[in-house]
Structures are given as structure tokens and as C-alpha cells.
C-alpha positions in Angstrom: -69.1 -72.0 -1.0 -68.7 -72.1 -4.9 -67.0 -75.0 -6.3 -63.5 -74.2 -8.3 -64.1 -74.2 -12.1 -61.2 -75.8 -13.3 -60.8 -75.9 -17.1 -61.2 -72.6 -19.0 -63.4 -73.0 -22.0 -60.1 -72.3 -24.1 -58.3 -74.8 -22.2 -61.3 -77.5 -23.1 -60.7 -80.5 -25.8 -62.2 -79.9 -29.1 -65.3 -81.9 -29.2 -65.0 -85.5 -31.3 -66.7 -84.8 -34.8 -69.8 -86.5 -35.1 -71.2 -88.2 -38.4 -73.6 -86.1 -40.4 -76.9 -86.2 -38.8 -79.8 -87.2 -41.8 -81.6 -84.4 -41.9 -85.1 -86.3 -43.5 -86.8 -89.5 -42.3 -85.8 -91.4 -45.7 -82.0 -90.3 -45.3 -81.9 -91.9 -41.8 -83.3 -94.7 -43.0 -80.9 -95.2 -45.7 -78.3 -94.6 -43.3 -79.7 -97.4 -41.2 -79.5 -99.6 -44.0 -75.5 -99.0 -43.7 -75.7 -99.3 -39.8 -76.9 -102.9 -40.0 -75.4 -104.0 -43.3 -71.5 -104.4 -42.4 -71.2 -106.8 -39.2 -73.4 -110.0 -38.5 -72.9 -111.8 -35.3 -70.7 -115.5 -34.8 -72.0 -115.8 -31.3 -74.6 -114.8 -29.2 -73.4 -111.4 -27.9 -74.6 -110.2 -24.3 -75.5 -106.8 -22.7 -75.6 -107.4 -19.2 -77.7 -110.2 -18.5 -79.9 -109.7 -21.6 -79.2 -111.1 -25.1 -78.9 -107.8 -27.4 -78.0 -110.0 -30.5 -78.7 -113.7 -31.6 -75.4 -115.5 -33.7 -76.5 -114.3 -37.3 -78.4 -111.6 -37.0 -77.2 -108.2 -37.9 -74.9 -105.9 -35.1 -75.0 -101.9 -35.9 -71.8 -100.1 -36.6 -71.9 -98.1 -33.6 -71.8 -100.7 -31.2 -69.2 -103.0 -32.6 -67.2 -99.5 -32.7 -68.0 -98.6 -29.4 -68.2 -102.1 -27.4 -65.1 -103.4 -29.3 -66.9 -107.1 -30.6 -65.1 -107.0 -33.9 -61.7 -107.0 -31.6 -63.5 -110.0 -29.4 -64.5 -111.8 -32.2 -67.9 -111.9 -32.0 -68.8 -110.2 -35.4 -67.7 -110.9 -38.8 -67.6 -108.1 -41.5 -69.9 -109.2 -44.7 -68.5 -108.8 -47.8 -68.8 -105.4 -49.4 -71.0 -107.8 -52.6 -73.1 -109.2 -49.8 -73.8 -105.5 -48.3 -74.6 -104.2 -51.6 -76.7 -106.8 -52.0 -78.6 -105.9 -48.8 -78.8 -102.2 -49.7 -80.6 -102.7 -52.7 -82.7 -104.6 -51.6 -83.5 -102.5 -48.7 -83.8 -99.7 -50.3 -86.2 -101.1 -53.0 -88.2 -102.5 -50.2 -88.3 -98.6 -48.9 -89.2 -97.3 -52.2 -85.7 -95.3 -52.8 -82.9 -95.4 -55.6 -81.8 -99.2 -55.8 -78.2 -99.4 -56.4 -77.4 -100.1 -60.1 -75.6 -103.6 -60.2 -72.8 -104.7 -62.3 -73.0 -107.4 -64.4 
């Protein structure tokens, strides 16, 4: 017996658009810089019964988005001075274009 199909390809949702994949090694890790630069965490933050991030240490992007721990409370955004901060300075450490800062 052959089972039903029961959404016609037509009838399907449009897939989500997804973020630009980097294409080189040094773009994806310029865009990690970015993943780890906006939330740091308040508390320690739990993945089942494993710690996945110590209070103060960085939380990706992705996972705040997709676990919801900015709505819990259990990130804080830095400030976009304290990110830029951290970019440059990552991306010196990396060897790419440092951010010019103002002054």
C-alpha cells in the first residue's frame, strides 16, 4: 500500500529565507565575530542537564533567537560601542580590516 501524499508541491509553504551563507573561511569567521558579539549571559543558561554557557561569557545569536533566553532573561544585549569594540579587536587578532574608530 502506498501512503497518500498529501500536500502538492504548489500547495507547500515557501521555505524561511536563510542568512547568506559566507562563502570563504575568513567571511565566516567575520561573521562569527557578529554571532558572539551581541548577547553575553546574566546566568548560567542550561541545555538539558549540561551547562552550554557560564554567566558572562558570550551566547550566539542563533540560539538566543531560537531558544528564546533574551525573552527569559538570561542574556543581556552589549552595547553596539562595546560590540564594535570586540569586532575590532577580533578582527585584528584574525589579521582582517579593523574597523576605523571614531574619535
Amino acid at each position: 500500500m502506498t501512503a497518500k501524499k498529501t500536500t502538492e508541491p504548489s500547495e507547500a509553504a515557501p521555505a524561511p529565507e536563510a542568512e547568506p551563507t559566507p562563502v570563504t573561511a575568513d567571511e565566516f569567521e567575520f561573521a562569527q565575530i557578529d554571532e558572539y558579539a551581541r548577547y553575553v549571559a546574566v546566568v548560567d543558561i542550561p541545555h538539558g542537564n549540561a551547562l552550554a554557557y557560564a554567566a558572562g561569557h558570550p551566547v550566539p545569536v542563533s540560539n538566543v533567537k531560537q531558544y528564546g533566553y533574551d525573552v527569559l532573561g538570561w542574556v543581556k544585549e552589549r552595547p553596539e560601542e562595546e560590540r564594535a569594540t570586540l569586532r575590532a579587536s577580533a578582527m585584528r587578532a584574525l589579521g582582517g580590516p579593523a574597523e576605523e574608530e571614531e574619535g
